[in-house]
Backbone bond lengths (Angstrom), bond angles and torsions (degrees), N, CA, C in turn:
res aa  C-N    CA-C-N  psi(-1)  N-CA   C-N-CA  omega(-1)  CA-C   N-CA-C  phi
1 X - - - 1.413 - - 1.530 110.75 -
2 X 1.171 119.39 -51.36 1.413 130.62 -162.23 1.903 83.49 -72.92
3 X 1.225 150.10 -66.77 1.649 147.76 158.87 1.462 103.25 -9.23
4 X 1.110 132.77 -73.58 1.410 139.52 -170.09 1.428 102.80 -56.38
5 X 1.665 107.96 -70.10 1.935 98.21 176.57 1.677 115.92 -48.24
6 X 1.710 131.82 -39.41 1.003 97.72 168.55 1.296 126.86 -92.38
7 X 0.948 125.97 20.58 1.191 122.47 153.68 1.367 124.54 -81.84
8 X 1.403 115.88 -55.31 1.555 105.32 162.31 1.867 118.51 -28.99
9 X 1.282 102.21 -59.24 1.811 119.08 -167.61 1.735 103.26 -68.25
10 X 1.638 112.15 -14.26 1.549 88.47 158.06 1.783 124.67 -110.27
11 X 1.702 92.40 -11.93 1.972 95.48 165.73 1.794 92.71 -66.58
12 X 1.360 135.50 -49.09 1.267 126.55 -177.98 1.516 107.46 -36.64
13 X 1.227 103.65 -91.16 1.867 111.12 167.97 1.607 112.97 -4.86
14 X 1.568 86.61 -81.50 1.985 79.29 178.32 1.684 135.62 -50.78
15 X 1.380 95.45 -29.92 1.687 102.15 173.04 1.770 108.71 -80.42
16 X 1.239 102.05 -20.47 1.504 97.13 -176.34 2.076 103.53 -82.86
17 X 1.565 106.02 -26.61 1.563 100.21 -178.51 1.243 111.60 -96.11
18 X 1.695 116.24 -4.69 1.744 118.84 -172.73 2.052 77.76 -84.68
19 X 1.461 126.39 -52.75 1.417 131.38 -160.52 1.322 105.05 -45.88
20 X 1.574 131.38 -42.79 1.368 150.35 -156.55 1.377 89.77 -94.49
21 X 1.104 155.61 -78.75 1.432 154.60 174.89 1.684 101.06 -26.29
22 X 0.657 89.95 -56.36 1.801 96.27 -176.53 1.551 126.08 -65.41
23 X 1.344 105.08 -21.39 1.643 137.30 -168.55 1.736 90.49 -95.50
24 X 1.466 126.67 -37.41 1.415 119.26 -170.99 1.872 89.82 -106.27
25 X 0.856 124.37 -16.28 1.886 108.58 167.01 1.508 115.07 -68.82
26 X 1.278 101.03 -43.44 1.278 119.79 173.49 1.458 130.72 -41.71
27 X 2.158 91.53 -45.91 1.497 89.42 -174.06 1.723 110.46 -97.09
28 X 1.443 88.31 -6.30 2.214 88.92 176.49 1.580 109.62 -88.63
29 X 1.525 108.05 3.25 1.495 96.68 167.78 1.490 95.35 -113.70
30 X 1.022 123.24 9.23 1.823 104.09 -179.45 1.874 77.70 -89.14
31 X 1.532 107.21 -71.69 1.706 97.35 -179.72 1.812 116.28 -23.90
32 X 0.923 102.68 -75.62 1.644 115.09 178.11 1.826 107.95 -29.51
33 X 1.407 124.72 -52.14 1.298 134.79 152.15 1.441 116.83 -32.42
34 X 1.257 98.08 -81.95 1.747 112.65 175.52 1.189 105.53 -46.36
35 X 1.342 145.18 -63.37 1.070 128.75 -162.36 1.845 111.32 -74.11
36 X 1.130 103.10 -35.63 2.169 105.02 156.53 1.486 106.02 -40.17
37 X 1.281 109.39 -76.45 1.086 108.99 -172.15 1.898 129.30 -58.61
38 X 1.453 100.43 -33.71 1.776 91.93 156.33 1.345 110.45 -68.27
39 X 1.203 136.66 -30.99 1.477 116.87 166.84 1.604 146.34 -62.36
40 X 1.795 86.71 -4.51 1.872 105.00 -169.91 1.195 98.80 -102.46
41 X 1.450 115.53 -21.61 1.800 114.50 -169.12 1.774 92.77 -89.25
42 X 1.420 115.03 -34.01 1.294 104.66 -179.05 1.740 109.53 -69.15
43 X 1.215 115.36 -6.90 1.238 112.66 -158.96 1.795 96.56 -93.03
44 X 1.242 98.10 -24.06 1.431 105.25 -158.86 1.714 98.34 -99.19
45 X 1.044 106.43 -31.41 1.578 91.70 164.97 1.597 128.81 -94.18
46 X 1.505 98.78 -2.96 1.629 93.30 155.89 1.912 117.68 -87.21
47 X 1.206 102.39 -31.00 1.377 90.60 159.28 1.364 134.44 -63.62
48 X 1.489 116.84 -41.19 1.575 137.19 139.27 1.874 99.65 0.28
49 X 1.598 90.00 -95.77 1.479 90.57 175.28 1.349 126.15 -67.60
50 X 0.869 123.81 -7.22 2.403 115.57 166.24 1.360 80.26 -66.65
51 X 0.867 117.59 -82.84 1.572 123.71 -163.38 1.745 111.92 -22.86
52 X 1.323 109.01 -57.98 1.588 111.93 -163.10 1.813 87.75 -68.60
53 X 1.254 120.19 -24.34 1.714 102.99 -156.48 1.550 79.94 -94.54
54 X 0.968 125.98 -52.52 2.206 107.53 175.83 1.242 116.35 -32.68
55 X 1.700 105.46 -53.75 1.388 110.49 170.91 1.681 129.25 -42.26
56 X 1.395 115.39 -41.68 1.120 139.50 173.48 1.213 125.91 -73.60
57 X 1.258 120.01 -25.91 1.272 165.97 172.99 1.897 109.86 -58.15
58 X 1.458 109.52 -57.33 1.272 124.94 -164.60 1.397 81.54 -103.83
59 X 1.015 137.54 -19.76 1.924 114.17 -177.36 1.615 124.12 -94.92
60 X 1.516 93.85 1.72 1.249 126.90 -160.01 1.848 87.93 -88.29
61 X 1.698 100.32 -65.25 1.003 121.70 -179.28 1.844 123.93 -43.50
62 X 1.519 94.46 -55.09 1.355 121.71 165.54 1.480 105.75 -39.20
63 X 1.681 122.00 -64.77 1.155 107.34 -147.55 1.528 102.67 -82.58
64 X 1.370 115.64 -39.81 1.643 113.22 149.66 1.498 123.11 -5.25
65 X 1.434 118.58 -90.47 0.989 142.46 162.39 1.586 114.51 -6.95
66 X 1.668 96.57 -60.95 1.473 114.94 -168.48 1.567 96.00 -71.54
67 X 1.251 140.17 -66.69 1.229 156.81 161.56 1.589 105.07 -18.41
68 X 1.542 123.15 -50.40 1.025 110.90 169.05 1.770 138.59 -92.02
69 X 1.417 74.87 15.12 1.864 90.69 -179.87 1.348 108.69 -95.62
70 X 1.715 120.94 -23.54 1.432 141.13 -155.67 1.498 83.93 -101.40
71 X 1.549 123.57 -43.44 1.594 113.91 171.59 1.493 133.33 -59.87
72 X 1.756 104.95 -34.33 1.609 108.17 167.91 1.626 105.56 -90.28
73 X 1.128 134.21 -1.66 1.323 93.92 158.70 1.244 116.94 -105.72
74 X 0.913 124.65 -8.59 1.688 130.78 163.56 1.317 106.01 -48.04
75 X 1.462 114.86 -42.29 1.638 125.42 -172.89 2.035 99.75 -60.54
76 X 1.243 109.04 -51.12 1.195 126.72 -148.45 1.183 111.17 -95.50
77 X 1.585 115.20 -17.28 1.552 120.98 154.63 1.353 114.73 -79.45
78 X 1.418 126.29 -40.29 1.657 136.86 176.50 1.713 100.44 -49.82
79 X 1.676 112.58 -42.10 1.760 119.75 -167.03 1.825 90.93 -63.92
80 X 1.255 94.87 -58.36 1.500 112.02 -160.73 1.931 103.46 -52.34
81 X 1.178 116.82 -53.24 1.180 140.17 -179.99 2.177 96.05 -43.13
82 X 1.456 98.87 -63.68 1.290 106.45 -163.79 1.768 92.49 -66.67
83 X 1.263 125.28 -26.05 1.202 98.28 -164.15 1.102 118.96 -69.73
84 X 1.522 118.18 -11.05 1.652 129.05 -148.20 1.520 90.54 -117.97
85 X 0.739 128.16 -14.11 1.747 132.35 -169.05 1.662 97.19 -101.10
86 X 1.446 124.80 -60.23 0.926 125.31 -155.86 1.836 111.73 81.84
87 X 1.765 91.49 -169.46 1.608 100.48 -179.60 1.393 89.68 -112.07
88 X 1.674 131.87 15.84 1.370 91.45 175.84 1.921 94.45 -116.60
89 X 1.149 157.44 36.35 0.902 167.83 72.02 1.560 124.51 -166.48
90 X 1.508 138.85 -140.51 1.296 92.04 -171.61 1.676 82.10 -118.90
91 X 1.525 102.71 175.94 1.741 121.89 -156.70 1.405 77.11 -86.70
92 X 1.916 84.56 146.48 1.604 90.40 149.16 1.225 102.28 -113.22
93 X 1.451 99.59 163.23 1.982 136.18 -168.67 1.884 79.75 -68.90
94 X 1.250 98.93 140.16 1.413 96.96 165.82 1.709 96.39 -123.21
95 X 2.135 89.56 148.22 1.375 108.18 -158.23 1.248 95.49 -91.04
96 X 1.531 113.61 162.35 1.732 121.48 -166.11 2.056 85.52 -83.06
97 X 1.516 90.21 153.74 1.363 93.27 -165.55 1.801 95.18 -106.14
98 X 1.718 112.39 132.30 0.954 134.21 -129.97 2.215 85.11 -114.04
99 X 1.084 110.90 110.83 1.488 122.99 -170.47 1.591 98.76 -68.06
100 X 1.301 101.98 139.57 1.961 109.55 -161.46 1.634 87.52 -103.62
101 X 1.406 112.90 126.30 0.979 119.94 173.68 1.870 115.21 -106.78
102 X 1.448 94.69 126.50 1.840 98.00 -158.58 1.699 91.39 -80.17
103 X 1.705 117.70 139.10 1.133 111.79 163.00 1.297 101.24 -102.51
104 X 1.572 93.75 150.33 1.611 110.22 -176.56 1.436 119.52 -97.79
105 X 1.235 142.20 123.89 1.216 121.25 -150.82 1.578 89.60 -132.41
């Protein structure tokens, strides 16, 4: 009897110091995890933002662009405009001339 109890009380022992070994692997890879993983979310929201300011970046550009396309032809309709007008004001369309018919009375 007294063989069996110590034997039980040292397989106990070992499962209780293999359990504790296992309980501290356990917790330096959950850390080890966690700390990966705060580094991927940081990673992903600094790319997050490059991204939004490129984004911002090209619309910026865009509206520029647009702004300066609306400026040359404005330029180039005003040229076009003056050429046909002149400086001395603008022509009039002359109307087809309408044959006077004499009534005879």
């Amino acid at each position: 009897m007294e063989q069996i109890l110590a034997f039980v009380l040292g397989v106990s022992a070992g499962v209780l110091i293999w359990a504790v070994v296992v309980a501290f692997r356990t917790t330096k890879k959950v850390n080890t995890l966690s700390e990966k993983l705060d580094g991927i979310l940081y990673q992903i929201d600094r790319n997050d933002e490059l991204l939004n300011r490129r984004i911002d970046g090209h619309i910026d550009f865009t509206t520029n662009l647009h702004k300066d396309s609306l400026s040359y032809t404005d330029s180039r309709v005003d040229k076009l405009e003056s050429k046909f007008i002149g400086t001395t004001g603008a022509k009039e369309i002359q109307q087809p001339i309408k044959k006077q018919t004499k009534k005879i009375k």
